[in-house]
C-alpha positions as CSV (number, residue, x, y, z in Angstrom):
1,X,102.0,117.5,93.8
2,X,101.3,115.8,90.3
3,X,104.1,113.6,90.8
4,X,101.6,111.5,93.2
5,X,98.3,112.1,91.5
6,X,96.5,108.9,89.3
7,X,93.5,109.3,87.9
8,X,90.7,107.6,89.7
9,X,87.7,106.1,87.6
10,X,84.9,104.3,88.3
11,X,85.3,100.8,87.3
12,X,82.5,101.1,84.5
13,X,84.2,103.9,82.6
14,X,87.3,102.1,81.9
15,X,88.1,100.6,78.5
16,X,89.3,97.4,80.0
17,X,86.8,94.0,79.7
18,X,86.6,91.9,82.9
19,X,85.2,88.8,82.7
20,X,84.4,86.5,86.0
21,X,84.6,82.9,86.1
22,X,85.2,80.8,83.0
23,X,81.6,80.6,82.7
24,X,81.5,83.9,81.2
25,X,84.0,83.7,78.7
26,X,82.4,83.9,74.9
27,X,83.8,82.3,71.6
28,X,85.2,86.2,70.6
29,X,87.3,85.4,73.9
30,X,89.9,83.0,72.3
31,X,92.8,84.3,70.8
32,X,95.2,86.4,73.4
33,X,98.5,87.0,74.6
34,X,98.6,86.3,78.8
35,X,99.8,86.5,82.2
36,X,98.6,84.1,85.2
37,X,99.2,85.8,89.0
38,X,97.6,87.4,91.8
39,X,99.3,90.7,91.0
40,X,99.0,92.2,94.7
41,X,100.2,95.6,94.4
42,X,101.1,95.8,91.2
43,X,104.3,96.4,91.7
44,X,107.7,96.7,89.5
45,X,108.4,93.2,89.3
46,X,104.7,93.0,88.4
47,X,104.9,95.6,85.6
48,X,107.9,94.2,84.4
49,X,106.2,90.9,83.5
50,X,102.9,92.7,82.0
51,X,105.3,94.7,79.5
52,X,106.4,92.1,78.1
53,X,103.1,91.7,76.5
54,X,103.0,94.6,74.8
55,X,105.2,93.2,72.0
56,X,103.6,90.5,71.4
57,X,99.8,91.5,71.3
58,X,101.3,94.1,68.8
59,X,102.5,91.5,66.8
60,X,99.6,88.7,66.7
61,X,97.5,92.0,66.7
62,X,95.6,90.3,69.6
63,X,94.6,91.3,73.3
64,X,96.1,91.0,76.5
65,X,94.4,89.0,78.7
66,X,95.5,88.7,82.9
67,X,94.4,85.5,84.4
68,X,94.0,86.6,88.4
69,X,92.2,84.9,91.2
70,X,89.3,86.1,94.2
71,X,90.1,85.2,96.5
72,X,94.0,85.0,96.3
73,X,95.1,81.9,96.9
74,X,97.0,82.8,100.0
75,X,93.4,84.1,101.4
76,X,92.0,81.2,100.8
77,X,94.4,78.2,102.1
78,X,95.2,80.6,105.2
79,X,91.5,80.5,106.3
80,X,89.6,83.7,108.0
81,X,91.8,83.3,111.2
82,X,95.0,84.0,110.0
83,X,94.3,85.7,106.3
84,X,97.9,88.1,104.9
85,X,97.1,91.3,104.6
86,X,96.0,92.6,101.4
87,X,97.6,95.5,99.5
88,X,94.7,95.7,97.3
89,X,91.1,95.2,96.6
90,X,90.0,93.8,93.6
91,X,88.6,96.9,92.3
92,X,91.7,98.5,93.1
93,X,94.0,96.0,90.9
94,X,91.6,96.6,88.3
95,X,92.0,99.9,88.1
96,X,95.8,99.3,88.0
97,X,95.7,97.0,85.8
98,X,93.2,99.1,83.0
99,X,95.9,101.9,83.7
100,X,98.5,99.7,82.3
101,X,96.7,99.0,79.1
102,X,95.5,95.7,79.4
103,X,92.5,94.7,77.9
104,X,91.1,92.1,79.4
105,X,91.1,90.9,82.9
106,X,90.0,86.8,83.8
107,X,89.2,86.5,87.4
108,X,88.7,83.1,88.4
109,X,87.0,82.0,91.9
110,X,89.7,80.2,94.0
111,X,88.0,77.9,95.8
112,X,87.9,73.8,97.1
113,X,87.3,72.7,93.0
114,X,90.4,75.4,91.6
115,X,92.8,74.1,94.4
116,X,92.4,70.4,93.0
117,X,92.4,70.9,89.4
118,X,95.5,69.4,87.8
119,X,97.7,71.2,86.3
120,X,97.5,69.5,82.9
121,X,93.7,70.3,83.0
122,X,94.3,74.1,83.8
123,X,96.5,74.3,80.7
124,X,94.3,72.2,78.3
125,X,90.7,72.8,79.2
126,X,91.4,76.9,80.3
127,X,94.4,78.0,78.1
128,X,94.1,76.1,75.2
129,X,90.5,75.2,75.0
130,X,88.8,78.2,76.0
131,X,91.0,81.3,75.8
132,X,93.1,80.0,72.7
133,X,96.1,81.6,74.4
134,X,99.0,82.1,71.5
135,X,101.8,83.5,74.0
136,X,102.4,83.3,77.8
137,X,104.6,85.1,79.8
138,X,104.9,84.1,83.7
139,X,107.4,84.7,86.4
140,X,110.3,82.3,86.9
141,X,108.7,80.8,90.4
142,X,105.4,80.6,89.2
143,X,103.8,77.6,90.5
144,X,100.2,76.3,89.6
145,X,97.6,72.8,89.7
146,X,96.9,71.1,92.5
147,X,99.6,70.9,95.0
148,X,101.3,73.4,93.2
149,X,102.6,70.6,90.2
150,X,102.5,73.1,87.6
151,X,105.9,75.0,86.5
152,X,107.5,76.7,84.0
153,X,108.7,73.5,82.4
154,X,105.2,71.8,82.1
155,X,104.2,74.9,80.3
156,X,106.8,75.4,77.7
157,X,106.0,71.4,76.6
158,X,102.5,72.2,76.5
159,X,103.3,74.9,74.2
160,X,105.1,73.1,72.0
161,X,102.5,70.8,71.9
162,X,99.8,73.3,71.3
163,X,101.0,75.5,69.5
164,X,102.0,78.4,72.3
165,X,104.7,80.6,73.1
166,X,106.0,80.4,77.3
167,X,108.3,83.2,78.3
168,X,109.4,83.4,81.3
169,X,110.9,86.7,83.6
170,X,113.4,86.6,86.0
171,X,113.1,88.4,89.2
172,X,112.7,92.6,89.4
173,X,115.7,93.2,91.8
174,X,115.9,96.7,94.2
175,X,119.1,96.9,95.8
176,X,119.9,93.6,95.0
177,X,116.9,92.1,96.3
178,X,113.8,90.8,94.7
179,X,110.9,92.9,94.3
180,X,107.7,91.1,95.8
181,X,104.3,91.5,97.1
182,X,106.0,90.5,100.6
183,X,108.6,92.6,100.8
184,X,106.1,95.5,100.3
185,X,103.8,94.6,102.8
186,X,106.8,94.6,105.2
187,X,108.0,97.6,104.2
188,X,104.6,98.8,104.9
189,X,104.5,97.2,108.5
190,X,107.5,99.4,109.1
191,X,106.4,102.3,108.4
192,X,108.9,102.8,106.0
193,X,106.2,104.1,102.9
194,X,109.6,105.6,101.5
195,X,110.7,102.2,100.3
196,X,107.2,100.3,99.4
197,X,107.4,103.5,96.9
198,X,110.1,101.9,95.2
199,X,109.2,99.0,95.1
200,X,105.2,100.0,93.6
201,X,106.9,103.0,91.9
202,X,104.4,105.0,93.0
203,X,103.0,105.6,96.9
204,X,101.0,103.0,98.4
205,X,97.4,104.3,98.1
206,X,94.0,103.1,99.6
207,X,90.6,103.7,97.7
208,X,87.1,103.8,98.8
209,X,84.0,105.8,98.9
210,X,83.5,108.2,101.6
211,X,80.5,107.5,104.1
212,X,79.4,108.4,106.8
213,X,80.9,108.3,109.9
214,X,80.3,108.9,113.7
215,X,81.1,112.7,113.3
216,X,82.8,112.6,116.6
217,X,85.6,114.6,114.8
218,X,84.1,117.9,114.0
219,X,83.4,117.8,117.5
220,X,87.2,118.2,118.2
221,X,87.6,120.4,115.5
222,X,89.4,117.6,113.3
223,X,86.3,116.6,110.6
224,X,87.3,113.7,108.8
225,X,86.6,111.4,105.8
226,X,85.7,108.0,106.8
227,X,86.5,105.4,103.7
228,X,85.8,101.7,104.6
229,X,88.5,99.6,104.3
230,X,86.7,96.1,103.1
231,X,89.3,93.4,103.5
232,X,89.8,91.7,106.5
233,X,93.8,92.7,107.2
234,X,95.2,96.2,106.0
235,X,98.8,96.3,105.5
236,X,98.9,99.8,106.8
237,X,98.1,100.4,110.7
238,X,98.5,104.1,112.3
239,X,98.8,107.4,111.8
240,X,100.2,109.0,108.6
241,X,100.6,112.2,106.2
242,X,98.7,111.5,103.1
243,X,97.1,113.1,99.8
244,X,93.5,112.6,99.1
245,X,92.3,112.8,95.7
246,X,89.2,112.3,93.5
247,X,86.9,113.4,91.1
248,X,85.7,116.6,92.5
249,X,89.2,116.7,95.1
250,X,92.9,117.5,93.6
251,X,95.2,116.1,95.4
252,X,95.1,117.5,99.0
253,X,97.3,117.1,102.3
254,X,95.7,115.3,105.2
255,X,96.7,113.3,108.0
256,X,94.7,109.9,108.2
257,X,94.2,107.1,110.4
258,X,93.7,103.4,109.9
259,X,92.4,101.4,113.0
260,X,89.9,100.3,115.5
261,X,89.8,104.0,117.2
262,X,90.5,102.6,120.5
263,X,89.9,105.9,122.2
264,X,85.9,105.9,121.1
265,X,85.8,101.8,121.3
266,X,85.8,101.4,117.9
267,X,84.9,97.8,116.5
268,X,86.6,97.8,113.0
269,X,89.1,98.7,111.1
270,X,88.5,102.1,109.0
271,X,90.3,104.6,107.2
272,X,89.7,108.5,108.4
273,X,91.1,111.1,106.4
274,X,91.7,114.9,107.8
275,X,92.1,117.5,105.1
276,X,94.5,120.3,105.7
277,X,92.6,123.4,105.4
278,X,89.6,121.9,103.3
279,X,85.9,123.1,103.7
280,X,83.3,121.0,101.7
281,X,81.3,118.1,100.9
282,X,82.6,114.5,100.1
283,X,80.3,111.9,101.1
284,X,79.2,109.5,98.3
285,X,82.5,110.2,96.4
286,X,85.0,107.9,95.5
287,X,88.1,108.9,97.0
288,X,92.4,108.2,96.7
289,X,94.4,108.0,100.0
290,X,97.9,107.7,99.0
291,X,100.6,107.0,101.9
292,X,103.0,109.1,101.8
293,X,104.6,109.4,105.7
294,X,104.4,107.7,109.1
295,X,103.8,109.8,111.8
296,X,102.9,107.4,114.5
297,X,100.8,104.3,115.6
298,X,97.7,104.2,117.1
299,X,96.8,104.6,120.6
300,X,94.6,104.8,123.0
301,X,94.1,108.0,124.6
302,X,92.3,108.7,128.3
303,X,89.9,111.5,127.0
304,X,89.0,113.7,124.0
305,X,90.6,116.2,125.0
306,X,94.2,114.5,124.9
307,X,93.3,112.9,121.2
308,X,92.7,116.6,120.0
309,X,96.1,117.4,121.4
310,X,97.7,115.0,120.0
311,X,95.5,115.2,116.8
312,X,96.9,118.7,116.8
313,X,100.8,117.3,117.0
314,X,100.5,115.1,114.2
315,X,99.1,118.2,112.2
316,X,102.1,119.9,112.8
317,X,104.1,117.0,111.8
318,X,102.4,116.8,108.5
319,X,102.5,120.1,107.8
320,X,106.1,120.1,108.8
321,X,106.9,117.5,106.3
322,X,104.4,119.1,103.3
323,X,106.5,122.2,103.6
324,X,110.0,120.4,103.3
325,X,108.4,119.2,100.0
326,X,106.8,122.0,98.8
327,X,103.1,121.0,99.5
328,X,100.5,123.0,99.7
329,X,96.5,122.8,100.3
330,X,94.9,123.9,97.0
331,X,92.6,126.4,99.0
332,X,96.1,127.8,99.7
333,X,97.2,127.9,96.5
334,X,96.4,130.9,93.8
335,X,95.5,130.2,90.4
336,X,98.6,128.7,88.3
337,X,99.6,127.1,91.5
338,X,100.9,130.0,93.4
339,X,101.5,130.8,97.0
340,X,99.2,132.9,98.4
C-alpha cells in the first residue's frame, strides 16, 4: 500500500513561503529562478518543467519561485455557468508543489485588471522590477498579457534585455501524446483512473477535512466520511474504490462517492468515504482520498433499502479488486504487515 501513500500536512507546517498578490512581496523577494502556470494537477509534463529549476537555483544559489493564478484563468473567463472542472484546490497544489521542493509560491488574483495588463508590463513591472527573476523556464505554448500577446519569443528579448535567462520545455508526451491538464480530466470523466495515473504519476487524490454529515449511513450499516468538495465542478463523478489516509489514518480501503446523493435529495456535490473494516473517530481531521478504481456512477435508487444493496455490491467489488492487489485493511493486518 506505500506505493500510494503521500504525506499530508497542514499548509502551515510546510517549509515552502507563499506569498499572495504582488502586494505582499518584500525587497528579500527579488532574486529567483521561475516558472509562470496554473499547474492543475501537477502532473508529468508539470514536473518536467519544475525540474528544470533545480539546476539553476543550485547554481545562482537562489530560490525557486512558481508564479500561479486564483482563480485560474480558465475559471475566470468561463464565468460561474460553465466553469472546467478543477483537478485541484489551491491548497492542494500547494501541497504538491512544497513536496516538490519549491520554495516559494506567487499566487496572483486573476481578475478584470490581470486579464488587461500588457504583456510588456507583466515582464517589466512583475519579473524584472519586483521579483528580480535571473532565469525562467516556461512551457513551449505558454501564452500570457492581455489577449494572450505574450510568448516565448517576447520573453527571451526581454531577457536579453534585462539581463535573464528564458528556457523553454517541449511537451511531456505519453504514448505519443502530450501530457496535459485536459487530457487528465478526460481520462478522469472516463473513469479510466488507470491512465490519469500516468499521466499525474501518482493516483488522482481529493483532500479535505472530514465533517459532519447527515449520518444517514450508519443507519444502513455503511458509516461514512463526509469531506466537502469546495470547487464548483469535480472532475470525478460516481462511485469508486479508494484509500483514505491522514494523520491519525494509514492508508485504508474504502469505497467512496462523489455527488448530489440523489436517493436522499441531496443539494451539493460531496465526497463520502466508507472504510473497509474501520471502527473510530475522524471528524475534524484532514483527510487523503486517492482514486484508485471506478466501480460505477451514481444513481438514484427507489428506497434505502435498494442503496444498501447495492452499497453492499460495490463493497464486494472493492474488496474484489483490493485482493487482486494485495490490499488489506490495517485492522486486518498483524504487526509487520502481516495477514491475520
Amino acid at each position: 500500500m506505500a506505493v500510494f501513500a503521500r504525506n499530508l500536512l497542514p499548509l502551515a507546517t510546510t517549509s515552502m513561503e507563499l506569498i499572495r498578490g504582488q502586494h505582499n512581496l518584500r525587497p528579500r523577494h527579488r532574486g529567483c529562478v521561475a516558472t509562470i502556470g496554473n499547474f492543475d494537477g501537477v502532473h508529468l509534463g508539470h514536473q518536467a518543467i519544475l525540474n528544470q529549476l533545480a539546476e539553476p537555483s543550485s547554481q545562482l544559489g537562489l530560490p525557486r519561485l512558481v508564479i500561479t493564478f486564483e482563480p485560474q484563468p480558465q475559471e475566470f473567463f468561463a464565468g460561474p455557468a460553465a466553469p472546467p472542472a478543477r483537478l485541484m484546490r489551491l491548497r492542494e497544489k500547494l501541497l504538491a508543489l512544497d513536496g516538490l521542493g519549491i520554495e516559494r509560491v506567487l499566487c496572483l488574483e486573476f481578475d478584470h485588471r490581470l486579464a488587461a495588463l500588457p504583456a510588456q508590463r507583466f515582464i517589466e513591472d512583475l519579473l524584472v522590477e519586483r521579483l528580480g527573476v535571473r532565469y525562467l523556464v516556461v512551457g513551449d505554448d505558454f501564452r500570457f498579457g492581455h489577449r494572450r500577446t505574450g510568448d516565448f519569443a517576447m520573453l527571451v528579448e526581454a531577457g536579453q534585455r534585462h539581463g535573464f535567462t528564458v528556457s523553454n520545455t517541449h511537451s511531456y508526451l505519453l504514448d505519443g501524446e502530450r501530457v496535459s491538464s485536459t487530457r487528465v480530466r478526460q481520462a478522469l470523466a472516463q473513469g479510466d483512473l488507470e491512465l490519469a495515473m500516468r499521466l499525474l504519476g501518482r493516483p488522482y487524490d481529493l483532500c479535505g477535512r472530514v465533517a459532519y454529515g447527515d449520518q444517514r449511513g450508519r443507519t444502513i450499516g455503511f458509516p461514512t466520511a463526509n469531506l466537502h468538495l469546495h470547487r464548483r465542478v469535480t472532475p470525478v463523478y460516481g462511485v469508486y474504490a479508494v484509500l483514505m489516509s491522514g494523520r491519525a489514518l494509514p492508508p485504508w480501503p474504502g469505497i467512496a462517492n462523489v455527488g448530489r446523493r440523489p436517493t436522499v435529495q441531496g443539494d451539493h456535490e460531496r465526497l463520502e468515504v466508507h472504510l473497509l473494516d474501520y471502527r473510530g473517530d475522524l471528524y475534524g481531521q484532514h483527510a487523503k482520498v486517492d482514486f484508485l478504481h471506478y466501480l460505477r456512477p451514481e444513481q438514484r435508487f427507489e428506497s434505502l433499502d435498494a442503496l444498501r444493496l447495492q452499497i453492499q455490491r460495490d463493497e464486494q467489488s472493492a474488496r474484489a479488486y483490493f485482493s487482486a492487489r494485495d490490499i488489506l485493511p490495517p485492522a486486518l493486518l498483524a504487526p509487520g504487515g502481516v495477514k491475520r
